[in-house]
ZADO-1210 file (C-alpha; in nm, 4 decimals, padded with zeros to 6 digits):
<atoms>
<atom x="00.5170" y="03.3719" z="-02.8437" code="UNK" pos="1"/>
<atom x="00.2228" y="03.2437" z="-03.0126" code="UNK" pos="2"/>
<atom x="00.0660" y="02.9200" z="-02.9372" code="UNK" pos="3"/>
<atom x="00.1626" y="02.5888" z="-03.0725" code="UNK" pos="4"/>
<atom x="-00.1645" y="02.4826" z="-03.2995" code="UNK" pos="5"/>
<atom x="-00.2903" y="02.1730" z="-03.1750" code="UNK" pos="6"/>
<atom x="-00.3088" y="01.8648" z="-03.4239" code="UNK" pos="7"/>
<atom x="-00.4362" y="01.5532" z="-03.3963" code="UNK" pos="8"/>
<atom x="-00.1542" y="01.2080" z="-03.3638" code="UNK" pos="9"/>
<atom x="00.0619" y="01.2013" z="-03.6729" code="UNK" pos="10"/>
<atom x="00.0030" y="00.8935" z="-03.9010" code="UNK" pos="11"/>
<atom x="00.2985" y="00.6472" z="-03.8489" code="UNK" pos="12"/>
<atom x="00.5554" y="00.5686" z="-04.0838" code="UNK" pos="13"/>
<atom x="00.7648" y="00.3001" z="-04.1245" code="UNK" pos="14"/>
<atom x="01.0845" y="00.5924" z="-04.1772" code="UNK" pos="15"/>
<atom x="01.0336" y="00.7086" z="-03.8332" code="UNK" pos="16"/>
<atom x="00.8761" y="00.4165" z="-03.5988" code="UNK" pos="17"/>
<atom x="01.1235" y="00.0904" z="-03.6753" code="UNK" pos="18"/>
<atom x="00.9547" y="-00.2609" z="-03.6364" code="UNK" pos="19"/>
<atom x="00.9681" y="-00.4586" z="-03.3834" code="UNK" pos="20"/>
<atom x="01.1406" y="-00.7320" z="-03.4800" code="UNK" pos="21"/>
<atom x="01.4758" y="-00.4313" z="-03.5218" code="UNK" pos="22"/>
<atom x="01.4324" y="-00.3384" z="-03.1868" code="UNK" pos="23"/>
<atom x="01.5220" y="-00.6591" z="-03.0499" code="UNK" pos="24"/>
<atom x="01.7583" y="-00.8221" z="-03.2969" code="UNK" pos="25"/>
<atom x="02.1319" y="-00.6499" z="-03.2288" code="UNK" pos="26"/>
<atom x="02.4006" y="-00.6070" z="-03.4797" code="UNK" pos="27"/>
<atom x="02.6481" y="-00.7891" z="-03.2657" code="UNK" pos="28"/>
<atom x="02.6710" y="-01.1444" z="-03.3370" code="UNK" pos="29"/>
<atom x="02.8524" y="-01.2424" z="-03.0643" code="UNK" pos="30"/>
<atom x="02.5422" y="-01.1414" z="-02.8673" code="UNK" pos="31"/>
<atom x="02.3187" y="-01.3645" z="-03.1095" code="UNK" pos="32"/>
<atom x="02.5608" y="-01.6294" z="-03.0316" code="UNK" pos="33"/>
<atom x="02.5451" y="-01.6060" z="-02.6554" code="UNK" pos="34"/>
<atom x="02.1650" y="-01.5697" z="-02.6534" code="UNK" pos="35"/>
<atom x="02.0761" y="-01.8391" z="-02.8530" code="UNK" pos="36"/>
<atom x="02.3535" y="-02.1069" z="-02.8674" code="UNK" pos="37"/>
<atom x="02.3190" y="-02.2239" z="-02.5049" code="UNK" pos="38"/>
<atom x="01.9639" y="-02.2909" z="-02.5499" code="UNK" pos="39"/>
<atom x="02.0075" y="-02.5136" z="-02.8739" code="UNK" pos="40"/>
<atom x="02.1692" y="-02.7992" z="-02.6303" code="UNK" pos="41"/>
<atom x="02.0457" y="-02.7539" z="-02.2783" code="UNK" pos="42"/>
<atom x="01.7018" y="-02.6651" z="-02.2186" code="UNK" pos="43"/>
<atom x="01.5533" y="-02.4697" z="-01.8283" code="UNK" pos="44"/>
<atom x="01.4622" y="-02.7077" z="-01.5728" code="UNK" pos="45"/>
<atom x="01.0573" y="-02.7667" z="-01.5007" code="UNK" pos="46"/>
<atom x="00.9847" y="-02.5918" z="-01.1930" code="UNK" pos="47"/>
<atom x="00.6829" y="-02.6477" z="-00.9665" code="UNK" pos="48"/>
<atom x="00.7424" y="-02.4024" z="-00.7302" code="UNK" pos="49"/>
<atom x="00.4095" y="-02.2999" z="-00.5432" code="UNK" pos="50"/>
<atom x="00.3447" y="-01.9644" z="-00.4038" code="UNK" pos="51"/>
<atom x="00.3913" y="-01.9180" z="-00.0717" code="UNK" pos="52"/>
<atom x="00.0531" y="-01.8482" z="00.1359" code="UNK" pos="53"/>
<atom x="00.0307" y="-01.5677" z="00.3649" code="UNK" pos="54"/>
<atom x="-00.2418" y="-01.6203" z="00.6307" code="UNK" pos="55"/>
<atom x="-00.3192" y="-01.2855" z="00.8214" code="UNK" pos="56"/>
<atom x="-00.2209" y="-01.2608" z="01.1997" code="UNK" pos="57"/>
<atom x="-00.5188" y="-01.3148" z="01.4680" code="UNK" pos="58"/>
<atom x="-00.6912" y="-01.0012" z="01.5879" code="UNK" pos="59"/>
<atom x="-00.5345" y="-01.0615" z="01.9479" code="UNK" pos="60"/>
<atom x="-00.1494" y="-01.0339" z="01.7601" code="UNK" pos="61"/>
<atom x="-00.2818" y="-00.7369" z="01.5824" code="UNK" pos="62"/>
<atom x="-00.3512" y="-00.6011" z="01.8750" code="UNK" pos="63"/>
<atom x="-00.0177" y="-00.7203" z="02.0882" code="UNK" pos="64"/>
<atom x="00.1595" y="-00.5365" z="01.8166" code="UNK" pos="65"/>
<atom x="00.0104" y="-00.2432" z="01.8496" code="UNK" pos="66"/>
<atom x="00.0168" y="-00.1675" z="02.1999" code="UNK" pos="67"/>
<atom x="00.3722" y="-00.2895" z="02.2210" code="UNK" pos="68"/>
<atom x="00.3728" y="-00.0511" z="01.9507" code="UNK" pos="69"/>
<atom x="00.2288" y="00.2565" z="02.1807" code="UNK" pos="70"/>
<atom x="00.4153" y="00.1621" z="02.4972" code="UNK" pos="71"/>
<atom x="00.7692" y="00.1746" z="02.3263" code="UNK" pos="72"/>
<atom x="00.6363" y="00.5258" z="02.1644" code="UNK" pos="73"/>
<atom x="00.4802" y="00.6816" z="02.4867" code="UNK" pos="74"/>
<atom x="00.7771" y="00.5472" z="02.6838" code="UNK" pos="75"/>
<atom x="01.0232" y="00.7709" z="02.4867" code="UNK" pos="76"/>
<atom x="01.1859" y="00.5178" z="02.3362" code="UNK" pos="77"/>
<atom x="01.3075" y="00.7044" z="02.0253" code="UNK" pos="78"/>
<atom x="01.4336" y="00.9791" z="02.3030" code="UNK" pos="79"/>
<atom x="01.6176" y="00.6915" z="02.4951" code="UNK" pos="80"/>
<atom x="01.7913" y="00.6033" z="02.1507" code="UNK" pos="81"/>
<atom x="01.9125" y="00.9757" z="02.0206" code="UNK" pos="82"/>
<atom x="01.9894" y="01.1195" z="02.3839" code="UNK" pos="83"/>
<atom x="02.1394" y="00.7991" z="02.5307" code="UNK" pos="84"/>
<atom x="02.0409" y="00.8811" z="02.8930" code="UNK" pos="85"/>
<atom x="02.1166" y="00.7173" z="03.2140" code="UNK" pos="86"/>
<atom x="01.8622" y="00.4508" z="03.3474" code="UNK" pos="87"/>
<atom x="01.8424" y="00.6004" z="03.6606" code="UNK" pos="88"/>
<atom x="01.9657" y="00.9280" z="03.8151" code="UNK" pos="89"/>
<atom x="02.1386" y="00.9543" z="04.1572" code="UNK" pos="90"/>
<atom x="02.2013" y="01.2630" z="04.3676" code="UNK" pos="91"/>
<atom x="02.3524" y="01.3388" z="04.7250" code="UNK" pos="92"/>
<atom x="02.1533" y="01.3528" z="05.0398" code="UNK" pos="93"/>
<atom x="02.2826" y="01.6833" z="05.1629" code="UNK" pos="94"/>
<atom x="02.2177" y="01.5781" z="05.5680" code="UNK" pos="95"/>
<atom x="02.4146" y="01.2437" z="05.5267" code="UNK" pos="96"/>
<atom x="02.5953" y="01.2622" z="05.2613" code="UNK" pos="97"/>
<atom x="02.5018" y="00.9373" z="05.0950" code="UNK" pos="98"/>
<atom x="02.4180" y="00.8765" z="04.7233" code="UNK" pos="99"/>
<atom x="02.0243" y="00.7499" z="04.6643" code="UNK" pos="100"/>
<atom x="01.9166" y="00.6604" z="04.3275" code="UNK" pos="101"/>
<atom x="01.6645" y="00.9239" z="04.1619" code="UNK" pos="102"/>
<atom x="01.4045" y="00.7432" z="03.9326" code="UNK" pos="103"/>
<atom x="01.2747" y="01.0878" z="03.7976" code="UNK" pos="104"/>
<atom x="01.4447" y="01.3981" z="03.7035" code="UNK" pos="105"/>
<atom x="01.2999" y="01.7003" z="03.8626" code="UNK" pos="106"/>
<atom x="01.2224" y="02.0342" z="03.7384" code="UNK" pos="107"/>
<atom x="01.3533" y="01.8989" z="03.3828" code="UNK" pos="108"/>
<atom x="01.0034" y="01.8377" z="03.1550" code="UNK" pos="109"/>
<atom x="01.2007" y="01.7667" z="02.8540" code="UNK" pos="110"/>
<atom x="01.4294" y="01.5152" z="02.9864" code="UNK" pos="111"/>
<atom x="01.3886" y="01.1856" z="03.1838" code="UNK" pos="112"/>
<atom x="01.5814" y="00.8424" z="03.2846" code="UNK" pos="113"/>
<atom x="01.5290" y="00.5994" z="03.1190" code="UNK" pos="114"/>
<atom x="01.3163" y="00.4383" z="03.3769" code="UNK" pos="115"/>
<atom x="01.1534" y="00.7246" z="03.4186" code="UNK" pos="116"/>
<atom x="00.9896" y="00.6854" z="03.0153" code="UNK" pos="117"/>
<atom x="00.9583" y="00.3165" z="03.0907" code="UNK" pos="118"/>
<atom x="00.7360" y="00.3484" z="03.4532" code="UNK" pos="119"/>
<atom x="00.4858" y="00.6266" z="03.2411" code="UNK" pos="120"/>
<atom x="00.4701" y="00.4374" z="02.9236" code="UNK" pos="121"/>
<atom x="00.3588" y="00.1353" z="03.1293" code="UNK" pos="122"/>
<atom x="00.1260" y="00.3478" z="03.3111" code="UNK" pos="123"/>
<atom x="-00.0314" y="00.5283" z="02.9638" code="UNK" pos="124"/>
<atom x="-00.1013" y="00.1535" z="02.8566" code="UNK" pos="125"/>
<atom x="-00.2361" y="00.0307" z="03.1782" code="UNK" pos="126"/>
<atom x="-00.5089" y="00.2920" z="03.1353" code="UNK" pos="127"/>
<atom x="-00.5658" y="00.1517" z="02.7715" code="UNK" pos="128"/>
<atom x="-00.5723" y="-00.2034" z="02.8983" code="UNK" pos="129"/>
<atom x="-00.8604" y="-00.0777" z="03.1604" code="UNK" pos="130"/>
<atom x="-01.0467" y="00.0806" z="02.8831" code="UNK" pos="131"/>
<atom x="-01.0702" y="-00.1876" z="02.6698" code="UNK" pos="132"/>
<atom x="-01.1432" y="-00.4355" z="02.9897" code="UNK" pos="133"/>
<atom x="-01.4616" y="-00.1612" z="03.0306" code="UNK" pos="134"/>
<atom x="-01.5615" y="-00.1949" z="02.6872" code="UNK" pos="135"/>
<atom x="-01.5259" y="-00.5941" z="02.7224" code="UNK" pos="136"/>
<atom x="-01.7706" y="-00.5528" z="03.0262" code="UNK" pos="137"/>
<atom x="-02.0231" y="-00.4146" z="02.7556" code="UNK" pos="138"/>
<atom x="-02.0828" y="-00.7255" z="02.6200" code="UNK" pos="139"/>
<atom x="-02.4307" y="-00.8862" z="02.6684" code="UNK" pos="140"/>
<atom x="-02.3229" y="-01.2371" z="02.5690" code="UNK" pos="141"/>
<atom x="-02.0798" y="-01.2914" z="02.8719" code="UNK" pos="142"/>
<atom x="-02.1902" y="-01.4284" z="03.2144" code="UNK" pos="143"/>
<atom x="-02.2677" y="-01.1875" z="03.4888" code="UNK" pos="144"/>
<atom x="-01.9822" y="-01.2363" z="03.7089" code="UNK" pos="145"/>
<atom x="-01.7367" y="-01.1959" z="03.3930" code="UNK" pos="146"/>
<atom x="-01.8772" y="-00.8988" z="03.3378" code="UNK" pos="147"/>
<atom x="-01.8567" y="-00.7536" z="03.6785" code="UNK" pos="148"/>
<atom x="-01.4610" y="-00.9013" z="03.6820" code="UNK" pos="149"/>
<atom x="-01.4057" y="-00.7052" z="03.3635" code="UNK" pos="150"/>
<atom x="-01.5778" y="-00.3716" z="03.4784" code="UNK" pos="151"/>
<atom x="-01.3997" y="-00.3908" z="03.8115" code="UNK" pos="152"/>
<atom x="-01.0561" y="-00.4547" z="03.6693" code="UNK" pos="153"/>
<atom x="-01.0960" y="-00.1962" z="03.4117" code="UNK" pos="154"/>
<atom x="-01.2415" y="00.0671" z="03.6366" code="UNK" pos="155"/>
<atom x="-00.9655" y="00.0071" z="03.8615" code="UNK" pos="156"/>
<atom x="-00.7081" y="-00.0336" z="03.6064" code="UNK" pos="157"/>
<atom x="-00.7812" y="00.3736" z="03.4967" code="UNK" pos="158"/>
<atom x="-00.7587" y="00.5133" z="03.8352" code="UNK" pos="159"/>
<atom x="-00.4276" y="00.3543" z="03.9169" code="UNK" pos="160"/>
<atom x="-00.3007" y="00.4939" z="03.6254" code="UNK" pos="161"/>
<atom x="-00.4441" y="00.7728" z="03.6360" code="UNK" pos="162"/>
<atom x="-00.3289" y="00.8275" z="03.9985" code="UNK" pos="163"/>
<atom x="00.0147" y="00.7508" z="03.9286" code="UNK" pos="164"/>
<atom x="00.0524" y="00.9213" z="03.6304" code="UNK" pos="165"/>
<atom x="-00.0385" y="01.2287" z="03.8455" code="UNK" pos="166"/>
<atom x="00.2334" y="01.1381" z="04.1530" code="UNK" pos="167"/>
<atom x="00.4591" y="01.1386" z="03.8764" code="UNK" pos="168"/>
<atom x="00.3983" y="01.4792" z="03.6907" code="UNK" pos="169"/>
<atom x="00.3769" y="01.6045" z="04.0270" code="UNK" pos="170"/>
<atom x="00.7277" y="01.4877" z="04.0963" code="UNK" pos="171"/>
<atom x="00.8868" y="01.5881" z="03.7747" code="UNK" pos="172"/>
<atom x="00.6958" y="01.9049" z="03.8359" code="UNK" pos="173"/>
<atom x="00.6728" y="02.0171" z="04.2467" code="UNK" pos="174"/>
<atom x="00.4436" y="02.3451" z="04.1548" code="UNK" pos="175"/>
<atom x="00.1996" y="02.1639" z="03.9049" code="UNK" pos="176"/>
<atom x="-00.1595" y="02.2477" z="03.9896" code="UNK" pos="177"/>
<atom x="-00.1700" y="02.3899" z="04.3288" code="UNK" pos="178"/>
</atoms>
């Protein structure tokens, strides 16, 4: 199949292209009568509406939103949804035979309790909290003893969570780095 030769726009005719004033005008006249008799007697109301003005959010509800925005992800949230879990777990003491609640499921990685999600999510964003309380402590236009507050807290803030964090993989897991 040979090519198709390449030409340059065809010149317009009035046979092929009709006018404008065709392509809006319809044959019906019941639609000409419906389009322009209610006009001839009433006429639209003025309207001032004004646009409404969007102001942007504040950096500190920018930032709410997005770590409410990590904790619900971290925390399984979208799990907790799907799966419909339990909030908490229970099992039987095997000496007593009493029921005691179970917070985290053990030996399961890819399951958890609700509260389970909830107790690590909080501790992922506790170490993000402490971060950006060490990065506040940066700042060379705050007093001394704001500083030191800010450092401390932060500092603090990362090895609790990172502490915990670690009790808790080594309860979901009992073998898990030793």
């Amino acid at each position: 199949m040979a090519p198709k030769p390449e030409t340059p726009n065809p010149p317009h005719s009035s046979a092929i292209d009709p006018p404008s004033s065709a392509v809006a005008a319809s044959i019906d006249p019941l639609f000409h009568v419906l389009k322009v008799l209610p006009f001839s007697f009433l006429r639209p109301p003025r309207l001032r509406l004004k646009l409404p003005t969007l102001t942007l959010p504040s950096p500190m509800t920018v930032y709410a939103l997005v770590l409410l925005t990590y904790f619900m992800v971290v925390s399984g949230i979208v799990y907790d949804v799907i799966v419909e879990p339990p909030g908490i777990g229970s099992t039987q003491d095997p000496f007593t035979g009493s029921v005691r609640p179970v917070v985290f499921m053990p030996g399961r990685v890819n399951g958890q309790y609700i509260i389970e999600g909830l107790s690590s999510g909080f501790m992922f964003v506790l170490g993000g909290v402490g971060i950006v309380l060490m990065d506040l402590a940066l700042d060379k236009n705050r007093a001394k003893s704001v500083k030191a507050s800010f450092a401390t807290a932060g500092i603090s803030s990362v090895v609790l969570a990172y502490v915990m964090s670690m009790l808790f993989i080594r309860i979901k897991i009992p073998a898990y780095l030793s």
